[in-house]
mmCIF file of the protein (N, C-alpha, C, O) and its ligand, coordinates in Angstrom:
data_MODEL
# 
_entry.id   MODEL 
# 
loop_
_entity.id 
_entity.type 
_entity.pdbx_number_of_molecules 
1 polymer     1 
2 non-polymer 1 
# 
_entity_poly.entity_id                      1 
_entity_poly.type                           'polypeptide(L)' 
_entity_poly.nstd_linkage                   no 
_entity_poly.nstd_monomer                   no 
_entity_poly.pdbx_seq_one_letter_code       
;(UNK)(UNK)(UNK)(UNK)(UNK)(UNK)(UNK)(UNK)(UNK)(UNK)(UNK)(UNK)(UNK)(UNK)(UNK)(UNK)
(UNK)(UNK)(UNK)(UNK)(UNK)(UNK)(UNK)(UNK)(UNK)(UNK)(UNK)(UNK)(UNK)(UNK)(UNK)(UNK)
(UNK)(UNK)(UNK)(UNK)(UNK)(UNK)(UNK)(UNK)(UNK)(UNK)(UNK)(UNK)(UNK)(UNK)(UNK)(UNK)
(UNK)(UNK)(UNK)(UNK)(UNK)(UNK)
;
_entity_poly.pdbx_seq_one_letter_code_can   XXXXXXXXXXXXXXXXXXXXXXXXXXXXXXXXXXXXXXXXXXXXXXXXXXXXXX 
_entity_poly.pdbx_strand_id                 A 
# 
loop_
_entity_poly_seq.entity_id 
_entity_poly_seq.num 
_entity_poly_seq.mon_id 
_entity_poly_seq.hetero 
1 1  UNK n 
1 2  UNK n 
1 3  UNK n 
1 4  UNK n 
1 5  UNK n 
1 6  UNK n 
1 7  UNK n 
1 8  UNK n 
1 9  UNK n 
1 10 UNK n 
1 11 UNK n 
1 12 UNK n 
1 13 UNK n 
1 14 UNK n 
1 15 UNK n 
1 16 UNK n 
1 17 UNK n 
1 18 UNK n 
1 19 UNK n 
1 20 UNK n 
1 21 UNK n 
1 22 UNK n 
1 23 UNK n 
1 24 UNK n 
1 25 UNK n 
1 26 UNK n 
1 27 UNK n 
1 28 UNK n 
1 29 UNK n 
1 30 UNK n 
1 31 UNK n 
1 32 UNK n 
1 33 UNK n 
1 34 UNK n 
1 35 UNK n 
1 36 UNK n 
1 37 UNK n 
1 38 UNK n 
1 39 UNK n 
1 40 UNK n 
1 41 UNK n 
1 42 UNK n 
1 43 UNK n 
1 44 UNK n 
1 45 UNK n 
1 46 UNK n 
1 47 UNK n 
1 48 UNK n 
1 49 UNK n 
1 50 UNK n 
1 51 UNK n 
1 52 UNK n 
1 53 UNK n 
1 54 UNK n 
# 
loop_
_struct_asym.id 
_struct_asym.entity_id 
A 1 
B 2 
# 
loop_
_chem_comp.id 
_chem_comp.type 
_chem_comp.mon_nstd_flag 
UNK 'L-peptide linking' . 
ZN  non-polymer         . 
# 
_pdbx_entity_nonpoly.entity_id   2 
_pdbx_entity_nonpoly.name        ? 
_pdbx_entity_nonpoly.comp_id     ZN 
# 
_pdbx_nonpoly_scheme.asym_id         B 
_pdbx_nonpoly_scheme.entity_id       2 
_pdbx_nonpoly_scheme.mon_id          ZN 
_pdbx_nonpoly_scheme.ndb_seq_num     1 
_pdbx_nonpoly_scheme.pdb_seq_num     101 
_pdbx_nonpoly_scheme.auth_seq_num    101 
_pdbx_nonpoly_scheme.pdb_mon_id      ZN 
_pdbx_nonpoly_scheme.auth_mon_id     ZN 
_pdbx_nonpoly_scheme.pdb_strand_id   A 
_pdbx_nonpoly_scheme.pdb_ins_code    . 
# 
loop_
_atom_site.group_PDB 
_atom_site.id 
_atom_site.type_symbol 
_atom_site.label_atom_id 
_atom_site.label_alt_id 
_atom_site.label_comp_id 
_atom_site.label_asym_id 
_atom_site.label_entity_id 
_atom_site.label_seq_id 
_atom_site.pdbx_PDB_ins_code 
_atom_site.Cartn_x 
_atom_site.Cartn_y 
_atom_site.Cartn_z 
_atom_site.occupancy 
_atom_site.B_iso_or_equiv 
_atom_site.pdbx_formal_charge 
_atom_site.auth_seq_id 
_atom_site.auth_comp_id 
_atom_site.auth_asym_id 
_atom_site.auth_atom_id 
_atom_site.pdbx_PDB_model_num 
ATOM   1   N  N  . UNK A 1 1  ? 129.433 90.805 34.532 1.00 0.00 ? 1   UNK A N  1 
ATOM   2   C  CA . UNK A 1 1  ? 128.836 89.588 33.962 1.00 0.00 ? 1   UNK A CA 1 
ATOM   3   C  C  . UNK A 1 1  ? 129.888 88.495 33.821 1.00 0.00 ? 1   UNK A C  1 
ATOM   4   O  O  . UNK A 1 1  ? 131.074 88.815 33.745 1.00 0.00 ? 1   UNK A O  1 
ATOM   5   N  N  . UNK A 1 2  ? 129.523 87.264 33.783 1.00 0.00 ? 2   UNK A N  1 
ATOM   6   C  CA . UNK A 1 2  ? 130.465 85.712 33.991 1.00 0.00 ? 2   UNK A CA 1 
ATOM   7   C  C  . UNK A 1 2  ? 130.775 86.077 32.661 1.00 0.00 ? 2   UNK A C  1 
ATOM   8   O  O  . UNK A 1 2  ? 130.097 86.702 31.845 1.00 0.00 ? 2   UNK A O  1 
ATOM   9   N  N  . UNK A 1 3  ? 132.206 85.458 32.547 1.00 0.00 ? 3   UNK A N  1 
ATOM   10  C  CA . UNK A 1 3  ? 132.406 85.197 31.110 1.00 0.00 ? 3   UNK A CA 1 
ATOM   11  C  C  . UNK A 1 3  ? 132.677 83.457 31.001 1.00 0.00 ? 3   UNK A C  1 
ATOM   12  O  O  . UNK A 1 3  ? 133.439 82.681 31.578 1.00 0.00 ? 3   UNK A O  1 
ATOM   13  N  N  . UNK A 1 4  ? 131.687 83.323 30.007 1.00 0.00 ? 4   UNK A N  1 
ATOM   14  C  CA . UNK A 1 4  ? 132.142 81.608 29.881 1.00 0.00 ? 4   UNK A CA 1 
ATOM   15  C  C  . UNK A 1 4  ? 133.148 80.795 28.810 1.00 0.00 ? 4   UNK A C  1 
ATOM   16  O  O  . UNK A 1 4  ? 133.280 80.881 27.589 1.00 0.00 ? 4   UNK A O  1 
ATOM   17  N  N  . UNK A 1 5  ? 133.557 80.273 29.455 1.00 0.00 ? 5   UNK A N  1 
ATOM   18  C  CA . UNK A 1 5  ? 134.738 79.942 28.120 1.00 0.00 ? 5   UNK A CA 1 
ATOM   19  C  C  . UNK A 1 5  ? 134.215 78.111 27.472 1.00 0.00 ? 5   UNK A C  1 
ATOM   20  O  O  . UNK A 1 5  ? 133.772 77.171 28.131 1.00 0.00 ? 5   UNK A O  1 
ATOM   21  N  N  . UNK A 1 6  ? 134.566 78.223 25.690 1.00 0.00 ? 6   UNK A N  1 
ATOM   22  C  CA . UNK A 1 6  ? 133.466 76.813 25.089 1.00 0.00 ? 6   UNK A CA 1 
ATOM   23  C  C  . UNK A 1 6  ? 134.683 76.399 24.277 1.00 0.00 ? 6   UNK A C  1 
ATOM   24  O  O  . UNK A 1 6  ? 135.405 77.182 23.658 1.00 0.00 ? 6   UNK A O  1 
ATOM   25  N  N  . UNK A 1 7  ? 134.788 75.457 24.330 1.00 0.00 ? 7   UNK A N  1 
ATOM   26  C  CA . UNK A 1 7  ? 135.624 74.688 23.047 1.00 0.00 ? 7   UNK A CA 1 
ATOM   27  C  C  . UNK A 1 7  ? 134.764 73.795 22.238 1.00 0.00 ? 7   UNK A C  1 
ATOM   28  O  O  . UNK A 1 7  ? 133.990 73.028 22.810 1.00 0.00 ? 7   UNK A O  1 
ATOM   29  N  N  . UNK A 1 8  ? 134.846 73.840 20.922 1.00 0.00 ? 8   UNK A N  1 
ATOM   30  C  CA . UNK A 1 8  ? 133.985 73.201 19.810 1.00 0.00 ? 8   UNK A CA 1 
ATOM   31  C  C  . UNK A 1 8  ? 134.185 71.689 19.406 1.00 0.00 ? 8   UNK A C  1 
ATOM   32  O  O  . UNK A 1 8  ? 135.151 71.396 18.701 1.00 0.00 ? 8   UNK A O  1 
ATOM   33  N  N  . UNK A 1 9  ? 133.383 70.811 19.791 1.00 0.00 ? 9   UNK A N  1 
ATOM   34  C  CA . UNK A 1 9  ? 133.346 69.109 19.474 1.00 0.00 ? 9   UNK A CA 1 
ATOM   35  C  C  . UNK A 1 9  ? 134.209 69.081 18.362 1.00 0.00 ? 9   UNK A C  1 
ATOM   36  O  O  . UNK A 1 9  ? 135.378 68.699 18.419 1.00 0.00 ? 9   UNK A O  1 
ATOM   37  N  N  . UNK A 1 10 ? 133.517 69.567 17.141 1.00 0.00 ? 10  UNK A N  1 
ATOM   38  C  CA . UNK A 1 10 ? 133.611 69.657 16.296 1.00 0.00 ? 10  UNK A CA 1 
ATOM   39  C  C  . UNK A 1 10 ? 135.012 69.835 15.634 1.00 0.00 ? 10  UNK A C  1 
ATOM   40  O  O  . UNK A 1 10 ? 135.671 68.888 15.206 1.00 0.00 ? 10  UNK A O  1 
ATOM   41  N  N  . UNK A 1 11 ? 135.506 71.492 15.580 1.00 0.00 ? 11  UNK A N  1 
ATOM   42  C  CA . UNK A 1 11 ? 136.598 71.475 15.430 1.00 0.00 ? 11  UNK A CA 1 
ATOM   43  C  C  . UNK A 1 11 ? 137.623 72.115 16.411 1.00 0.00 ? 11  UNK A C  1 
ATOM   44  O  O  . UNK A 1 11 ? 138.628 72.718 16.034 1.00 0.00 ? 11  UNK A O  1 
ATOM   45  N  N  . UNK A 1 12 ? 137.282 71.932 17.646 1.00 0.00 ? 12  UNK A N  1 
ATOM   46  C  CA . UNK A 1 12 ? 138.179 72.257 18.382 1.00 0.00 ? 12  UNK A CA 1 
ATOM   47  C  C  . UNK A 1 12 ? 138.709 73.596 18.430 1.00 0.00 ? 12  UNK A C  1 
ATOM   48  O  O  . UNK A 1 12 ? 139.879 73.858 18.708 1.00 0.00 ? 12  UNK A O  1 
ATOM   49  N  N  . UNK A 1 13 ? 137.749 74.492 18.132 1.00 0.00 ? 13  UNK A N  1 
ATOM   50  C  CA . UNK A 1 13 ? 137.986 76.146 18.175 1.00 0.00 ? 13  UNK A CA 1 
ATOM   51  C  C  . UNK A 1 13 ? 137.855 76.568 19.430 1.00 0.00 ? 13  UNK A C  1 
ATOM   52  O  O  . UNK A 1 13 ? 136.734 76.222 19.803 1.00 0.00 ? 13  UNK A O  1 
ATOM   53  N  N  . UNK A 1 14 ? 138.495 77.213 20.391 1.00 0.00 ? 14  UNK A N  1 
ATOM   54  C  CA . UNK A 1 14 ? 138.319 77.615 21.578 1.00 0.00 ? 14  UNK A CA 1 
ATOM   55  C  C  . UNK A 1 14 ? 137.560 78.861 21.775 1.00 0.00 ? 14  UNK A C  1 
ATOM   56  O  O  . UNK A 1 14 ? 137.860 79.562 20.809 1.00 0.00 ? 14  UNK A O  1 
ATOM   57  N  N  . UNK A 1 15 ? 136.746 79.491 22.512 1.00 0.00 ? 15  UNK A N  1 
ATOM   58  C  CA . UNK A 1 15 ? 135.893 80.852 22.027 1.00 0.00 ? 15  UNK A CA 1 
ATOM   59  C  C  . UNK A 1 15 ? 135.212 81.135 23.835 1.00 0.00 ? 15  UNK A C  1 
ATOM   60  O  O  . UNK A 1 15 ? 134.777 80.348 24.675 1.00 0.00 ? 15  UNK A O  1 
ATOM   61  N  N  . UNK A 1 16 ? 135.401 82.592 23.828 1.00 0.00 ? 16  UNK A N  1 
ATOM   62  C  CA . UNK A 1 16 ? 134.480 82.655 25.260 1.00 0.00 ? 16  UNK A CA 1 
ATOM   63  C  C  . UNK A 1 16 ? 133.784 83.965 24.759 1.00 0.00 ? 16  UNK A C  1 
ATOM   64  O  O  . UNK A 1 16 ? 134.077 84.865 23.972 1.00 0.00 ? 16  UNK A O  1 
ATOM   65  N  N  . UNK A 1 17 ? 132.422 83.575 25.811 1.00 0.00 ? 17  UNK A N  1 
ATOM   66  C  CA . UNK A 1 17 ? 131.227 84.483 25.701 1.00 0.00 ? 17  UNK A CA 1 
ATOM   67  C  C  . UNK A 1 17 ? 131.162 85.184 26.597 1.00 0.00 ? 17  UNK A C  1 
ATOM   68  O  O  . UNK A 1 17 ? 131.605 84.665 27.622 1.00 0.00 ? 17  UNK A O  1 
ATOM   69  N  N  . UNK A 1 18 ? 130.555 86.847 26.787 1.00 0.00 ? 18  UNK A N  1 
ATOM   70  C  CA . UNK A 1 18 ? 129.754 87.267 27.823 1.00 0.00 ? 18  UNK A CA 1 
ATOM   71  C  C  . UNK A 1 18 ? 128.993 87.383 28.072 1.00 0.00 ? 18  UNK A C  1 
ATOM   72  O  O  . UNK A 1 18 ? 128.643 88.563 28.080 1.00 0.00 ? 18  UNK A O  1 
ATOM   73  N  N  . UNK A 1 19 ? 128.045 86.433 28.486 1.00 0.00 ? 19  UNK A N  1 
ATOM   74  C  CA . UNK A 1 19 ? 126.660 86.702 28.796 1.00 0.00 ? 19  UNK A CA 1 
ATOM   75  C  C  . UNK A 1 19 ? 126.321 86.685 30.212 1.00 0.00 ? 19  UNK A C  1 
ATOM   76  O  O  . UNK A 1 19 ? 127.101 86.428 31.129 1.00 0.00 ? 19  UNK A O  1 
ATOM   77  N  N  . UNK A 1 20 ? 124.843 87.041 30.326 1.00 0.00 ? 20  UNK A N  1 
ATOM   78  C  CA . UNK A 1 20 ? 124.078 87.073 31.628 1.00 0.00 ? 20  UNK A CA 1 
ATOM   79  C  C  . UNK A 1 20 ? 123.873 85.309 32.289 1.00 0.00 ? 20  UNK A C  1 
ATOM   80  O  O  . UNK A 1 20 ? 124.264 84.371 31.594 1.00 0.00 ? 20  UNK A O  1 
ATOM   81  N  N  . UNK A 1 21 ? 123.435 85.143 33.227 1.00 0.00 ? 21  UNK A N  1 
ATOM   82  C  CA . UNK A 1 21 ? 123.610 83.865 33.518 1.00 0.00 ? 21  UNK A CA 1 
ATOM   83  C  C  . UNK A 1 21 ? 121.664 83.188 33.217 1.00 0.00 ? 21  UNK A C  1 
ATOM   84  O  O  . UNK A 1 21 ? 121.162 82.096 33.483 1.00 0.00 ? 21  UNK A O  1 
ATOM   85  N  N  . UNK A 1 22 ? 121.063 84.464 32.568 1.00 0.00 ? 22  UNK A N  1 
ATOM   86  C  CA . UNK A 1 22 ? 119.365 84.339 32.461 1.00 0.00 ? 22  UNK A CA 1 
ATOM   87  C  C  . UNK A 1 22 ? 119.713 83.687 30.770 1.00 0.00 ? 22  UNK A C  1 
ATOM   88  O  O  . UNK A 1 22 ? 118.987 82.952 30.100 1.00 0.00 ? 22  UNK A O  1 
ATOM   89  N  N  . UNK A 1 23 ? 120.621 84.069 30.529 1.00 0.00 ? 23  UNK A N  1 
ATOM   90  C  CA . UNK A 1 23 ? 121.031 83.757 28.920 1.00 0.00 ? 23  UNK A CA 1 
ATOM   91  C  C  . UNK A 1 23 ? 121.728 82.794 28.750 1.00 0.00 ? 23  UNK A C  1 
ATOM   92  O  O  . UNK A 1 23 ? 121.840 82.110 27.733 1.00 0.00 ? 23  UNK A O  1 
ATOM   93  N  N  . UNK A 1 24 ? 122.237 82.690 29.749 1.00 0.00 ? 24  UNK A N  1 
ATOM   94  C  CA . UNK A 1 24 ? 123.361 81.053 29.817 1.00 0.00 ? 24  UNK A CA 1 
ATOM   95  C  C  . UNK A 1 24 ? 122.258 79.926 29.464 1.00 0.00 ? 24  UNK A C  1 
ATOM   96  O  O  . UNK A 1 24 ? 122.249 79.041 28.608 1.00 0.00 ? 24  UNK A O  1 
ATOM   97  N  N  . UNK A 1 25 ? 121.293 80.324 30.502 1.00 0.00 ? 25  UNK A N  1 
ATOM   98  C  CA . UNK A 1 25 ? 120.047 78.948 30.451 1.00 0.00 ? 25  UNK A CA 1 
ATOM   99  C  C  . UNK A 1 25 ? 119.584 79.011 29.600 1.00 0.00 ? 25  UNK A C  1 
ATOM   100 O  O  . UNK A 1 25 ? 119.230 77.948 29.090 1.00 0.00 ? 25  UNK A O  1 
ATOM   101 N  N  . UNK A 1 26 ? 119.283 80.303 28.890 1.00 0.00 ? 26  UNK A N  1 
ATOM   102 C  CA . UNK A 1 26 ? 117.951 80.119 27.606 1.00 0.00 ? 26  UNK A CA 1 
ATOM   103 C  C  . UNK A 1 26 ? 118.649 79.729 26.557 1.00 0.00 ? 26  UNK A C  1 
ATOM   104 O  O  . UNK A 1 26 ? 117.893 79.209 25.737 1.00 0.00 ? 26  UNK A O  1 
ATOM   105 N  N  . UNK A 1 27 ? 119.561 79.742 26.269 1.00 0.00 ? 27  UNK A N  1 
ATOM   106 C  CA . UNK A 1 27 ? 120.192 80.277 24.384 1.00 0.00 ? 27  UNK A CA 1 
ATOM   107 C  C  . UNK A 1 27 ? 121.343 78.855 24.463 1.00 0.00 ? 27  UNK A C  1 
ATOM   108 O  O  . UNK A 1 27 ? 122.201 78.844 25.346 1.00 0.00 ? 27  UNK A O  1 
ATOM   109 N  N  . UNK A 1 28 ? 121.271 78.079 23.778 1.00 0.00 ? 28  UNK A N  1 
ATOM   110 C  CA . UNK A 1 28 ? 121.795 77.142 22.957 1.00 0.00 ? 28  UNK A CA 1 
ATOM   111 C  C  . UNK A 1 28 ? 123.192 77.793 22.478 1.00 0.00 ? 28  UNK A C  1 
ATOM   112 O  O  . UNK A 1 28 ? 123.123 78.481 21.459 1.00 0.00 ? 28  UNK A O  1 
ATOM   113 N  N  . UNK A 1 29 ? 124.689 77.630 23.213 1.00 0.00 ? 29  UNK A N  1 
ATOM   114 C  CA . UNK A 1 29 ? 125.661 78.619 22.300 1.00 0.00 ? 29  UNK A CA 1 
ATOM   115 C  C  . UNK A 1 29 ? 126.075 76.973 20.906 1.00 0.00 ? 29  UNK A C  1 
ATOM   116 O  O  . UNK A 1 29 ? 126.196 75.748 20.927 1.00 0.00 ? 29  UNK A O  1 
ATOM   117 N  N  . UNK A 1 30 ? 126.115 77.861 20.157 1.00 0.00 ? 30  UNK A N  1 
ATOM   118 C  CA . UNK A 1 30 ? 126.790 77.223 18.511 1.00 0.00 ? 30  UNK A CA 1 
ATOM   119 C  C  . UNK A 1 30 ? 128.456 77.896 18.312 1.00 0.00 ? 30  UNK A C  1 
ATOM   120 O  O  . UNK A 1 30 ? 128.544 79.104 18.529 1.00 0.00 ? 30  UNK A O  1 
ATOM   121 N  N  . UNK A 1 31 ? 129.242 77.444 18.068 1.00 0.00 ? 31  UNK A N  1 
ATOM   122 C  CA . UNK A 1 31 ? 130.391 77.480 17.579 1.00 0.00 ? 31  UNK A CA 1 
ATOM   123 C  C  . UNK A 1 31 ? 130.409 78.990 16.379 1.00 0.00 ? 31  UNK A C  1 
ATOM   124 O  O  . UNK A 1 31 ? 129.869 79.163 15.286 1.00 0.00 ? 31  UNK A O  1 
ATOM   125 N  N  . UNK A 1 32 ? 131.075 79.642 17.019 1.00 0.00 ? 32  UNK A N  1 
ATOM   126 C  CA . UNK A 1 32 ? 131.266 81.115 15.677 1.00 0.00 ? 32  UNK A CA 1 
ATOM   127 C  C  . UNK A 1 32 ? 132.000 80.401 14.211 1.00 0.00 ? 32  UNK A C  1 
ATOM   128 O  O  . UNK A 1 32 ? 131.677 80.704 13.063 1.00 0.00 ? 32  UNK A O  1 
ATOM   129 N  N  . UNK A 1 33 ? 132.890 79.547 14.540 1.00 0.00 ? 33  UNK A N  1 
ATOM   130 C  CA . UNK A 1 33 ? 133.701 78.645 13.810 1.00 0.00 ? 33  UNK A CA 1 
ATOM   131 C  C  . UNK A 1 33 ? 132.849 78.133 12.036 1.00 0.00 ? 33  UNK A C  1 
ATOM   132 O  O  . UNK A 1 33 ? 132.905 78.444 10.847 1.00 0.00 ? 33  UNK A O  1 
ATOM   133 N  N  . UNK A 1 34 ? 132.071 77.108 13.038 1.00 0.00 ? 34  UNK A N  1 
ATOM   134 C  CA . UNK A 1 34 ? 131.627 75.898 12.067 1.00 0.00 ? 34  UNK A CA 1 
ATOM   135 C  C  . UNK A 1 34 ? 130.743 75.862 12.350 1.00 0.00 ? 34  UNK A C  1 
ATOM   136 O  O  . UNK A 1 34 ? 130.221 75.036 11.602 1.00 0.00 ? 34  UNK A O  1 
ATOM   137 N  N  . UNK A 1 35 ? 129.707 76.376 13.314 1.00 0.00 ? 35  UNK A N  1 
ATOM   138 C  CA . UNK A 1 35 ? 128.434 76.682 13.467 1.00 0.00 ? 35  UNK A CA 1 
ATOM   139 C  C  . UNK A 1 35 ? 127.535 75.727 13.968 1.00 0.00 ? 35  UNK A C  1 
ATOM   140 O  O  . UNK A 1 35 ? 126.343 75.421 13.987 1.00 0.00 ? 35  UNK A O  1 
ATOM   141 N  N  . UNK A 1 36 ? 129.169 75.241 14.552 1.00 0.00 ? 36  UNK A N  1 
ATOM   142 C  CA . UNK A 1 36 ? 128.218 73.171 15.429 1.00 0.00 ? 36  UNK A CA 1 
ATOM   143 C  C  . UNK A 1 36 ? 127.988 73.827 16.594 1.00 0.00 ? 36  UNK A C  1 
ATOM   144 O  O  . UNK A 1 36 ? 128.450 74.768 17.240 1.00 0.00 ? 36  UNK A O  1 
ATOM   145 N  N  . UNK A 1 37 ? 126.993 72.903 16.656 1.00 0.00 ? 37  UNK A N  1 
ATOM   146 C  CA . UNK A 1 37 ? 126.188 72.775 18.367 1.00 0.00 ? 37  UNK A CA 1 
ATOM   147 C  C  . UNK A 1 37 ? 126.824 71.946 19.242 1.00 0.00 ? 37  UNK A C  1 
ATOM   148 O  O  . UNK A 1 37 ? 126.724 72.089 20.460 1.00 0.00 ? 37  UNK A O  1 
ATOM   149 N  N  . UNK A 1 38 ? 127.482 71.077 18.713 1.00 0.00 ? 38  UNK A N  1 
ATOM   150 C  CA . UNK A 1 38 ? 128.253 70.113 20.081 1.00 0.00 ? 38  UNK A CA 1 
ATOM   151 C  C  . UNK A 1 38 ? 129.500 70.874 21.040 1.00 0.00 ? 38  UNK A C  1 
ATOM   152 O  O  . UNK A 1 38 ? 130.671 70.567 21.264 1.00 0.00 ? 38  UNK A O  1 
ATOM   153 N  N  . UNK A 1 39 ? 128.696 71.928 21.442 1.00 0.00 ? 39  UNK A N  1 
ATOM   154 C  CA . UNK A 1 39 ? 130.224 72.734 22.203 1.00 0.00 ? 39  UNK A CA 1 
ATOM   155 C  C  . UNK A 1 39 ? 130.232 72.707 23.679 1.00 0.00 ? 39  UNK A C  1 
ATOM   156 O  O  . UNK A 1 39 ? 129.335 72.897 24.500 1.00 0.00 ? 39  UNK A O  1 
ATOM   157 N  N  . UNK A 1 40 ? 131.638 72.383 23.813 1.00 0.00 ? 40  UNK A N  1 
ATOM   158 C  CA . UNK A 1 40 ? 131.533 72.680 25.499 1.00 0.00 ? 40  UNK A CA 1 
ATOM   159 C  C  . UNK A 1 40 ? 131.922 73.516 26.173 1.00 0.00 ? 40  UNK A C  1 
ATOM   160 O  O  . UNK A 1 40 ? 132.887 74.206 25.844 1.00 0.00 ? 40  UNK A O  1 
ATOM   161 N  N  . UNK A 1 41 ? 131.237 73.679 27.352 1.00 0.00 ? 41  UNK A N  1 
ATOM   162 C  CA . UNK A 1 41 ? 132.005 74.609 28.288 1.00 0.00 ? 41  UNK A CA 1 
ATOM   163 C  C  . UNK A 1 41 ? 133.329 74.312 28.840 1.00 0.00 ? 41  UNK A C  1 
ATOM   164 O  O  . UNK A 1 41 ? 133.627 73.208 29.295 1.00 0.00 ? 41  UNK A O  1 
ATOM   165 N  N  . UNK A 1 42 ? 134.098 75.297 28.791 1.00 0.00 ? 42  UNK A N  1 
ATOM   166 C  CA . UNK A 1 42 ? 135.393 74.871 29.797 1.00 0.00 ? 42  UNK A CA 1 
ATOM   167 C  C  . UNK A 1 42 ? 135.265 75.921 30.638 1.00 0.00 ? 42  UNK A C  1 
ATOM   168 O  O  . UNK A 1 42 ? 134.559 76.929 30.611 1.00 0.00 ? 42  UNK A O  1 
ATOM   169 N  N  . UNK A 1 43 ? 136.479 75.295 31.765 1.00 0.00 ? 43  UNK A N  1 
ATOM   170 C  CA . UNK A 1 43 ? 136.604 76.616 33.052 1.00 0.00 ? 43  UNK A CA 1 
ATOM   171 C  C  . UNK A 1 43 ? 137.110 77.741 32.814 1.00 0.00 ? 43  UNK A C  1 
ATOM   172 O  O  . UNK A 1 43 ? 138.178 77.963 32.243 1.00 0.00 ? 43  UNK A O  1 
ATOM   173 N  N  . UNK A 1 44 ? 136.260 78.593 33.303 1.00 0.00 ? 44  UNK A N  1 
ATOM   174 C  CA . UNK A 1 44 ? 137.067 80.065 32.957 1.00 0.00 ? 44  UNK A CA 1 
ATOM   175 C  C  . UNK A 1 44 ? 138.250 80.529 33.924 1.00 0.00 ? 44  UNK A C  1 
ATOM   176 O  O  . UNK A 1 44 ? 138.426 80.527 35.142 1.00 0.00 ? 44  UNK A O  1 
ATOM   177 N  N  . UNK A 1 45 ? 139.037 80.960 32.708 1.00 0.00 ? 45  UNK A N  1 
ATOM   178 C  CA . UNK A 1 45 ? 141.106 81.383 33.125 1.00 0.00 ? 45  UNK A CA 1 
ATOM   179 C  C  . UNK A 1 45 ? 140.053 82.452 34.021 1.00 0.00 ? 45  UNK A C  1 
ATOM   180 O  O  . UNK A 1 45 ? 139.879 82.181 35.209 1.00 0.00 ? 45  UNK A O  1 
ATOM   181 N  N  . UNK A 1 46 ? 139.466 83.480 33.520 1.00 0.00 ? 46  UNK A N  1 
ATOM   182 C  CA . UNK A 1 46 ? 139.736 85.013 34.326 1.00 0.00 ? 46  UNK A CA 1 
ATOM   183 C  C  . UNK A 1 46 ? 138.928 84.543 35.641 1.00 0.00 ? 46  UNK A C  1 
ATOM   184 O  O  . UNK A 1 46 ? 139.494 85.151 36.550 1.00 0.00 ? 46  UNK A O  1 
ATOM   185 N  N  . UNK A 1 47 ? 137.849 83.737 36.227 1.00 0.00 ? 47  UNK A N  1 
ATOM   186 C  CA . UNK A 1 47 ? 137.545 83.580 37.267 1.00 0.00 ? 47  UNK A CA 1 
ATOM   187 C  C  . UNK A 1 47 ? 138.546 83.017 38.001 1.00 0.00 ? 47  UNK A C  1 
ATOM   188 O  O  . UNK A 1 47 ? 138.322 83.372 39.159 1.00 0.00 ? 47  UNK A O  1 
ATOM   189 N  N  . UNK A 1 48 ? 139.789 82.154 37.971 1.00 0.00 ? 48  UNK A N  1 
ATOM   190 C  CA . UNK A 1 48 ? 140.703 81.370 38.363 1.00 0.00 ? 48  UNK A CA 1 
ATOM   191 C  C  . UNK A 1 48 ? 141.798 82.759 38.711 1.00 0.00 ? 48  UNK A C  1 
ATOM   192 O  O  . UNK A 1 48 ? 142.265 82.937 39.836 1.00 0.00 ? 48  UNK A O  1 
ATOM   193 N  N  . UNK A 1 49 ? 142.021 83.461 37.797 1.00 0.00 ? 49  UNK A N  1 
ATOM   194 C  CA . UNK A 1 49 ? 143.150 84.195 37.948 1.00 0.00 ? 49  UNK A CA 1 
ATOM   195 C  C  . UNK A 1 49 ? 142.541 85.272 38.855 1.00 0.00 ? 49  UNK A C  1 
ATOM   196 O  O  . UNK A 1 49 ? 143.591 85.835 39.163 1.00 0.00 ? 49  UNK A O  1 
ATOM   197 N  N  . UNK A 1 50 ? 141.423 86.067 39.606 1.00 0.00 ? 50  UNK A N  1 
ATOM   198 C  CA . UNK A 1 50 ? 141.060 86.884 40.154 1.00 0.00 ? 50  UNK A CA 1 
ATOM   199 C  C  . UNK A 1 50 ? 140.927 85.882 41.490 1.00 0.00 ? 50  UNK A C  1 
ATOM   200 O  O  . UNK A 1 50 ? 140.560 86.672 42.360 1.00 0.00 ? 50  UNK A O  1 
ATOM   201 N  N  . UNK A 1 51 ? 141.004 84.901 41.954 1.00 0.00 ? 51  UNK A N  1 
ATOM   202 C  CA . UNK A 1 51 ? 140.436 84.098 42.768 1.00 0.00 ? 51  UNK A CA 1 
ATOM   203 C  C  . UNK A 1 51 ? 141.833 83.819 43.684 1.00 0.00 ? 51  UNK A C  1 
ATOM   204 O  O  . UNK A 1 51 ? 142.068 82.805 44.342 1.00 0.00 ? 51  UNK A O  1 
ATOM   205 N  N  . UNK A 1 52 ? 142.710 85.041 43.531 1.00 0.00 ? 52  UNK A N  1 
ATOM   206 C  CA . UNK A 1 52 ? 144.339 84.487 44.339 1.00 0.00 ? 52  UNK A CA 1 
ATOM   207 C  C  . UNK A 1 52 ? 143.946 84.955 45.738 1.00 0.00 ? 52  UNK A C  1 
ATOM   208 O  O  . UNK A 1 52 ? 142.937 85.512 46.171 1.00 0.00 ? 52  UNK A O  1 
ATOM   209 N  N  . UNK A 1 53 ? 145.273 84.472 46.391 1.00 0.00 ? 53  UNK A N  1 
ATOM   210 C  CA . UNK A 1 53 ? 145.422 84.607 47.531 1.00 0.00 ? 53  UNK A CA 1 
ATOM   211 C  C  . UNK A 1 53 ? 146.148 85.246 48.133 1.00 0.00 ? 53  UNK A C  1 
ATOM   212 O  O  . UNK A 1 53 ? 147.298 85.010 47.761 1.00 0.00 ? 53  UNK A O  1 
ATOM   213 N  N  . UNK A 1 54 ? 146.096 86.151 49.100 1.00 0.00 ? 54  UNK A N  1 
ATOM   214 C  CA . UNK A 1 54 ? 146.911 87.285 49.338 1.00 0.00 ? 54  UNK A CA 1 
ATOM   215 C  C  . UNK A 1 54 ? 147.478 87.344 50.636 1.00 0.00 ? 54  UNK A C  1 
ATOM   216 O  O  . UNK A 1 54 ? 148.204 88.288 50.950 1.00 0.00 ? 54  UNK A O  1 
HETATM 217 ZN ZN . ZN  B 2 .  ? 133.431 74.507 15.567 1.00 0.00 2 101 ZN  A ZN 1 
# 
């Protein structure tokens, strides 16, 4: 499963999830933090770091 990585509007807590990508669409993620909704996605490190070149 993707893991997505969110940083919080709010207070700037960094946090990543594992979810399904059927759950990505349905579910609203909120901050574990402060429990704000203004969160964003950032790019995920572990898709970047598996993605080398050999
Ligand atoms: Zn927060």
């Amino acid at each position: 499963m993707p893991t997505y990585e969110y940083i919080c509007d709010a207070c700037q807590h960094k946090f990543s999830l594992i979810r399904s990508i059927a759950e990505h669409d349905r579910e609203k993620v909120s901050c574990p933090k402060c429990k704000g909704k203004k969160v964003k996605q950032t790019l995920s490190l572990f898709t970047a770091k598996t993605n080398r070149k050999s």
